[in-house]
C-alpha positions as CSV (number, residue, x, y, z in Angstrom):
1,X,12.6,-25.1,27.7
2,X,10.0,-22.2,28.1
3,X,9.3,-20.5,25.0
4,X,7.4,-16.5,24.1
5,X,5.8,-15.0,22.1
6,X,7.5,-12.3,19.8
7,X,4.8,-10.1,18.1
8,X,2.8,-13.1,16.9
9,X,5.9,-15.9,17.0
10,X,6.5,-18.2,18.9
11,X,10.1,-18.6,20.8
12,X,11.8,-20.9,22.0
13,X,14.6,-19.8,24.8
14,X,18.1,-21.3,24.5
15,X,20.2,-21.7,27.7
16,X,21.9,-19.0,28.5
17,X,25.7,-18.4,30.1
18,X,26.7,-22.1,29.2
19,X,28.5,-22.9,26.3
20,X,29.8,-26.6,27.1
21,X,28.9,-29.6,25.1
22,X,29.1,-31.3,27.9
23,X,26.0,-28.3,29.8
24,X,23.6,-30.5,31.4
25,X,20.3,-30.0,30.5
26,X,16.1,-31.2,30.9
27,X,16.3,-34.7,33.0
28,X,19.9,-34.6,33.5
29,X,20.6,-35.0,29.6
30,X,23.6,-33.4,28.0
31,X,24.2,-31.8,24.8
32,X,26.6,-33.8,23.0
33,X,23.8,-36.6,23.6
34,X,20.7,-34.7,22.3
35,X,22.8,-33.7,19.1
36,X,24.1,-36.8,18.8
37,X,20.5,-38.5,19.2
38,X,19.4,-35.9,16.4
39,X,21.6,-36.7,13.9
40,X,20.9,-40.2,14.3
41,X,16.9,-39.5,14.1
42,X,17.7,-37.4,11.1
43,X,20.1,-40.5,9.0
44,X,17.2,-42.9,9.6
45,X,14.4,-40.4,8.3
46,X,16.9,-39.9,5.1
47,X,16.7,-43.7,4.9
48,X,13.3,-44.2,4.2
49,X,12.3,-41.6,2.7
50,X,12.7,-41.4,-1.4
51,X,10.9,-38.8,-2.4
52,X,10.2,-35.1,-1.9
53,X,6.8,-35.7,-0.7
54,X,5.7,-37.0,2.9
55,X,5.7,-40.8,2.6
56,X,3.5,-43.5,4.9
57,X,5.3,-46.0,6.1
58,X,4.6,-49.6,6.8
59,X,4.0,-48.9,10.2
60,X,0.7,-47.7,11.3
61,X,0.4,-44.0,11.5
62,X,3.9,-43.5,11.5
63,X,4.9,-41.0,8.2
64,X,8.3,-39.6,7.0
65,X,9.3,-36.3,5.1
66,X,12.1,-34.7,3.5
67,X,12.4,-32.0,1.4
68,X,15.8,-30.6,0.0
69,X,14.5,-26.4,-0.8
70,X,12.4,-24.3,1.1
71,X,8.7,-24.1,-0.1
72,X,6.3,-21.5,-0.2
73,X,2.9,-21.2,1.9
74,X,0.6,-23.9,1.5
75,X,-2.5,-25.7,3.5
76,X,-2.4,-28.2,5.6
77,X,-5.0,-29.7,8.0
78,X,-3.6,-31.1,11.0
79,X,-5.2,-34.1,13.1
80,X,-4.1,-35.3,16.6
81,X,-0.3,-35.9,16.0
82,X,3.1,-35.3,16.8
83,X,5.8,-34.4,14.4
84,X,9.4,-34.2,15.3
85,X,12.1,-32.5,13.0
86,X,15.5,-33.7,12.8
87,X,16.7,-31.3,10.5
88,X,16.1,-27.7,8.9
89,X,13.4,-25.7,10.2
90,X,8.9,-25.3,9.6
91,X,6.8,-22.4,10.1
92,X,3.2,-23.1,10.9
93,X,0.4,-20.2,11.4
94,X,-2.3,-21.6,13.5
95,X,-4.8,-18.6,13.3
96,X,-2.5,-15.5,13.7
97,X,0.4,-17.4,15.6
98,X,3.5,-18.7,14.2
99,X,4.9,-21.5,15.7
100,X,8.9,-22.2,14.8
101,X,9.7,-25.6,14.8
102,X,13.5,-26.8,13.9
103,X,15.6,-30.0,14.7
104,X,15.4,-29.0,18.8
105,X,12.1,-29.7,19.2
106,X,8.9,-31.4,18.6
107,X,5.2,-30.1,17.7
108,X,2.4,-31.5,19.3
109,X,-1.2,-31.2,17.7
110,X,-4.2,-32.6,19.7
111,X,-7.5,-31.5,17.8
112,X,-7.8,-30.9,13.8
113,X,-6.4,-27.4,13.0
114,X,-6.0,-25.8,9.8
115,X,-3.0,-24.0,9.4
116,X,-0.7,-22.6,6.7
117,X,2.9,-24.3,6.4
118,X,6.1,-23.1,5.1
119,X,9.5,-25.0,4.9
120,X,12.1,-22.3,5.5
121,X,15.2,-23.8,5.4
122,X,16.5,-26.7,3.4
123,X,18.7,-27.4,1.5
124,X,20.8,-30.7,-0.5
125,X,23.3,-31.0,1.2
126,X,20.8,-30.3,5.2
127,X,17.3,-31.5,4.1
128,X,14.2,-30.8,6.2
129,X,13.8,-34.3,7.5
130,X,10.7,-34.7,9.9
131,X,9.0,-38.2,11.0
132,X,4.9,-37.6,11.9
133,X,3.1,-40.2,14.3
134,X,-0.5,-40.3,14.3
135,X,-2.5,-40.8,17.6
136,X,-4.8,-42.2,19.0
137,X,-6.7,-41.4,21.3
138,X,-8.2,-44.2,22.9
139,X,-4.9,-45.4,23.1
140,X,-4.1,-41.8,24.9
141,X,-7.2,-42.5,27.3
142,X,-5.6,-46.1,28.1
143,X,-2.5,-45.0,29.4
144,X,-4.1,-42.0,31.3
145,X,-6.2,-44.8,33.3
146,X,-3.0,-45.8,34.8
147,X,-2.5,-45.2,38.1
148,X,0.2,-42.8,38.0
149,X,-1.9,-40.3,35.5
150,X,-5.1,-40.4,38.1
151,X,-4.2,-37.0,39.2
152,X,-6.9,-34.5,40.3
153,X,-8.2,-31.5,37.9
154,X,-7.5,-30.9,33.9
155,X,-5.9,-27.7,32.8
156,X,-8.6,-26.1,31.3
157,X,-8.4,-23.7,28.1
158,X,-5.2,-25.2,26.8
159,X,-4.4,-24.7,23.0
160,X,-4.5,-27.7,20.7
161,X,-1.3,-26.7,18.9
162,X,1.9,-26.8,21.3
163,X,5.8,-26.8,20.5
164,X,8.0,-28.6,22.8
165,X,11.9,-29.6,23.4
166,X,12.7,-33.0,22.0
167,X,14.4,-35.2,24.6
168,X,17.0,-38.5,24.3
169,X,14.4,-40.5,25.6
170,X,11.6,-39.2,23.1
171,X,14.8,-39.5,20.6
172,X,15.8,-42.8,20.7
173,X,11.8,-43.9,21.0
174,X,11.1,-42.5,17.7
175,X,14.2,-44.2,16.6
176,X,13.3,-47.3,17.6
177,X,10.3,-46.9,16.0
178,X,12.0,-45.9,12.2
179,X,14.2,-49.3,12.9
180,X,11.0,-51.6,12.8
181,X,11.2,-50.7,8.8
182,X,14.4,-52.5,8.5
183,X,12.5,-55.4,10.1
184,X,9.0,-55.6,8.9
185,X,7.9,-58.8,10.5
186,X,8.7,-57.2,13.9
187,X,6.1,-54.7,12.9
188,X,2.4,-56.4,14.2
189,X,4.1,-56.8,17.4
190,X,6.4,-53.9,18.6
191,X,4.9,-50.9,16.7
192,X,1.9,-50.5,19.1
193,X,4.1,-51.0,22.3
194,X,6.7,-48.5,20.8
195,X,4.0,-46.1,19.6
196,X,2.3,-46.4,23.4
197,X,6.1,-45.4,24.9
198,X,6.1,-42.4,22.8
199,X,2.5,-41.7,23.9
200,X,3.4,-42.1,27.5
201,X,6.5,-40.0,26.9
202,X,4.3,-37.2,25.8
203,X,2.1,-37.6,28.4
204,X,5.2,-37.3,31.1
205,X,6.6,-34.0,30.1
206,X,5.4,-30.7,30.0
207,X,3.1,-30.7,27.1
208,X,1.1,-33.7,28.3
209,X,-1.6,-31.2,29.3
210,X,-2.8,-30.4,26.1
211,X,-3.3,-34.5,25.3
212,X,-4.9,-34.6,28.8
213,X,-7.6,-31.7,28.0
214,X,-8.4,-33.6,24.8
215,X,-8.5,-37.2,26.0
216,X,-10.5,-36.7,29.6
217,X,-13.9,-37.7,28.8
218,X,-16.7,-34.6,29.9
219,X,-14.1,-32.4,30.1
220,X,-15.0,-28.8,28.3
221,X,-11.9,-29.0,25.9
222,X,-12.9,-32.7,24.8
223,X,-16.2,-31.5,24.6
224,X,-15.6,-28.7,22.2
225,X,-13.1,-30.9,20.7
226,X,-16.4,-32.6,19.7
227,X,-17.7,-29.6,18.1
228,X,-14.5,-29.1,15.9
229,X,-14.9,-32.7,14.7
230,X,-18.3,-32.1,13.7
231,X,-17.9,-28.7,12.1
232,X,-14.6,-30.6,10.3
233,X,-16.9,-33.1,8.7
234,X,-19.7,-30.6,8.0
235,X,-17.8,-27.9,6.8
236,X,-19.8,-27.0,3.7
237,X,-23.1,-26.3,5.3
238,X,-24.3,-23.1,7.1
239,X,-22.7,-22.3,10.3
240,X,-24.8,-22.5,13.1
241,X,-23.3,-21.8,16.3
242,X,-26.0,-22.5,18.0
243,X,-26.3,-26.0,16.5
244,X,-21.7,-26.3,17.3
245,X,-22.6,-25.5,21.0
246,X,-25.0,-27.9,21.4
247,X,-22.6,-30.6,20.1
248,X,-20.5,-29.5,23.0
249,X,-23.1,-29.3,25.7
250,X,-22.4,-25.5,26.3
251,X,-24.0,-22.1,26.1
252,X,-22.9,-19.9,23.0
253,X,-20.9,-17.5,25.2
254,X,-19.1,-20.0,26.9
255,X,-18.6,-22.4,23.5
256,X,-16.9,-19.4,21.8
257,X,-14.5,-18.9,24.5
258,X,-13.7,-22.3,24.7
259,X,-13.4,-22.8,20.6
260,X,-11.1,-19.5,20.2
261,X,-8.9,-20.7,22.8
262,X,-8.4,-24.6,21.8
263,X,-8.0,-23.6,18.2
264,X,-6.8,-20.0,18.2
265,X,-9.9,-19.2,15.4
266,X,-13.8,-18.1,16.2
267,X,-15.8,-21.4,14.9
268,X,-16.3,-19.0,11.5
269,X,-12.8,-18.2,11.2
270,X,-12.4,-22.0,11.6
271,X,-14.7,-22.9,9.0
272,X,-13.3,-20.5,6.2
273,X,-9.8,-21.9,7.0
274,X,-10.9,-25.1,6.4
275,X,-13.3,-24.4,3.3
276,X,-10.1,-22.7,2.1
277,X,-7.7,-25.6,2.5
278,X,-10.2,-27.8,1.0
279,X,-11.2,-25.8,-2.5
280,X,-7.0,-25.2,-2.8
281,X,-6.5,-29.0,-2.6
282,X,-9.1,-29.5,-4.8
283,X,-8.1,-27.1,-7.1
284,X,-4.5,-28.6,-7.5
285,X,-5.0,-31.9,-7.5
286,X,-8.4,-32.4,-9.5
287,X,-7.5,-29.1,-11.8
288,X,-10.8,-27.8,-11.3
289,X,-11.5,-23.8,-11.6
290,X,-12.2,-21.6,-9.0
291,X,-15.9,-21.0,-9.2
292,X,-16.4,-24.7,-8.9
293,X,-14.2,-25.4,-6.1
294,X,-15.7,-22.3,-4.1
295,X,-19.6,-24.3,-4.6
296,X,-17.9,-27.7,-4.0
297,X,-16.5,-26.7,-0.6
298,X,-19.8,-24.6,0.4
299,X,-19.6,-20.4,-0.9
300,X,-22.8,-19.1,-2.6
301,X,-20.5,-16.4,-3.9
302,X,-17.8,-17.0,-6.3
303,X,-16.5,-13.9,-5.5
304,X,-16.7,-13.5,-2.1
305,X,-14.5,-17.0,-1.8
306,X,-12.2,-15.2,-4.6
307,X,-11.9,-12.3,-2.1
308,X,-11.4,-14.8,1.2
309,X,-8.8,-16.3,-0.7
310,X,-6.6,-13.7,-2.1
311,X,-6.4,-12.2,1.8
312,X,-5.5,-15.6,3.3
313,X,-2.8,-16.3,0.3
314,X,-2.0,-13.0,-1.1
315,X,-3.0,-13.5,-4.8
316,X,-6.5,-14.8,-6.3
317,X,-6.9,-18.5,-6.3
318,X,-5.4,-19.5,-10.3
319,X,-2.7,-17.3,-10.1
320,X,-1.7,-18.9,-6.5
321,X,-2.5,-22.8,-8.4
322,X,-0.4,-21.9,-11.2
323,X,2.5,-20.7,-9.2
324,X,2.5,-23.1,-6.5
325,X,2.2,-26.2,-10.0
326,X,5.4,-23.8,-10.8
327,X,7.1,-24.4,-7.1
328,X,6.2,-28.1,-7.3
329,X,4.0,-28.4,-4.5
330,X,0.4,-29.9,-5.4
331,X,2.8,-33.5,-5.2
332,X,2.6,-32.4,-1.2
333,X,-1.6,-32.3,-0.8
334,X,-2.3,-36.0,-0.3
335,X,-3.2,-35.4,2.9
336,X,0.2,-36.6,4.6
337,X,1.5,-33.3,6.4
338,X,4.7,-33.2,7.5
């Protein structure tokens, strides 16, 4: 399924002049079996989850979510994962674009982003129910030495957010994977092999590119994907572009070309994001004030981050912590997006 881009939204198309249950669709699948697969994704997420806050799991990197009312805007920082919805429907903005994502489909993040989340539609009786799998990518760069991924050339300047049609096959893997709970001793052995099927999956359809770019070793996107993991753990020092290009073994021109278009942000842009997500964390979940969180995360102007902050969220930064303690939603910055 091709998807477009609406002002700044992204898409995705439904097949058109066929209204059957039985309408065939991607790899010979039918309907009745994708929504059947769903719904059975979507009972085994409700299983194990307890709360309204994402939950780890007893499998490695594996992480489920539910949430029964729509939520306001908050931070999140993505790292190389996939999420797939079962139910409701998740609004991300990744620098300016807004990526739908509802119980048809899957999202695929290979880099860390910070974006701005919003649940839009959940309810008691249909929660939002999402499972997230972390990868790996040496794991990624294992199956890619295979002989069937040994394909010439890497599509360059590929984005490292991505939303994608969920399959049966990438369905029932991710089942399979939520029914290792109900047997934890099965766990050490089949969660790696089940986690590498979903990998490999991933790497088989259309979206594989975007782990591709990441995972090929000298290749410019893993390269800058370099530079975003360094400027991710330095982010409260002084931007140096300079310094970021370097990292990725690039001249400046040709590093800001490659950054904007893996993460949809200039490196700056990036770096305020992510200074932004940080201090607003902090700020709900350590209860400390605004000028303190704006020095912790690297401002030299309490007001300037006041300023930064109101135009990102729309009101200054203790009136958005008050309201969003209101809304219930500091219990979802533990770092477990979902």
């Amino acid at each position: 399924m091709q998807g477009w881009l609406i002002g700044d939204t992204l898409k995705l198309k439904e097949p058109c002049g066929v209204n059957t249950a039985e309408h065939k669709i991607a790899g010979g699948e039918s309907r009745a079996e994708l929504m059947e697969m769903r719904a059975e994704l979507g009972r085994k997420i409700a299983a194990h989850v307890h709360g309204e806050t994402p939950e780890a799991t007893a499998v490695p990197g594996l992480i489920v979510s539910r949430k029964t009312q729509p939520t306001g805007c908050y931070t999140a920082a993505y790292e190389p994962e996939l999420v797939v919805f079962a139910q409701g429907e998740k609004r991300i903005d990744l620098g300016g674009t807004t990526y739908v994502c509802n119980g048809s489909n899957f999202l695929l993040t290979s880099i860390d982003l910070p974006v701005i989340g919003e649940i839009t539609k959940a309810s008691e009786s249909e929660p939002y129910l999402a499972l997230v799998l972390k990868l790996e990518m040496p794991v990624v760069r294992e199956i890619l030495s295979q002989d069937e991924f040994l394909v010439p050339g890497v599509v360059s300047g590929t984005r490292g957010m991505a939303v994608g049609e969920t399959t049966v096959e990438m369905l029932r893997a991710c089942c399979r994977l939520l029914d290792l709970l109900d047997t934890p001793r099965d766990i050490p052995f089949l969660a790696s092999l089940m986690q590498r099927e979903i990998v490999y999956r991933l790497l088989r359809g259309p979206l594989g590119k975007h782990l591709r770019a990441i995972a090929t070793l000298g290749e410019q996107s893993n390269r800058t994907a370099k530079a975003v993991a360094w400027l991710k753990a330095n982010y409260s020092k002084p931007l140096r572009v300079e310094e970021l290009a370097s990292v990725a073994q690039m001249g400046v021109s040709t590093f800001h070309h490659r950054f904007r278009s893996l993460t949809a942000m200039s490196p700056l842009q990036y770096q305020k994001r992510l200074r932004l997500h940080v201090a607003r964390v902090r700020m709900l979940t350590a209860g400390i004030d605004a000028a303190s969180a704006a020095f912790e995360v690297g401002y030299e102007s309490a007001s300037q981050f006041n300023r930064e902050y109101s135009r990102v969220f729309g009101q200054p930064p203790m009136r958005d912590i008050k309201a969003s303690r209101l809304a219930g939603l500091e219990s979802g910055f533990d770092g477990l997006q979902a």
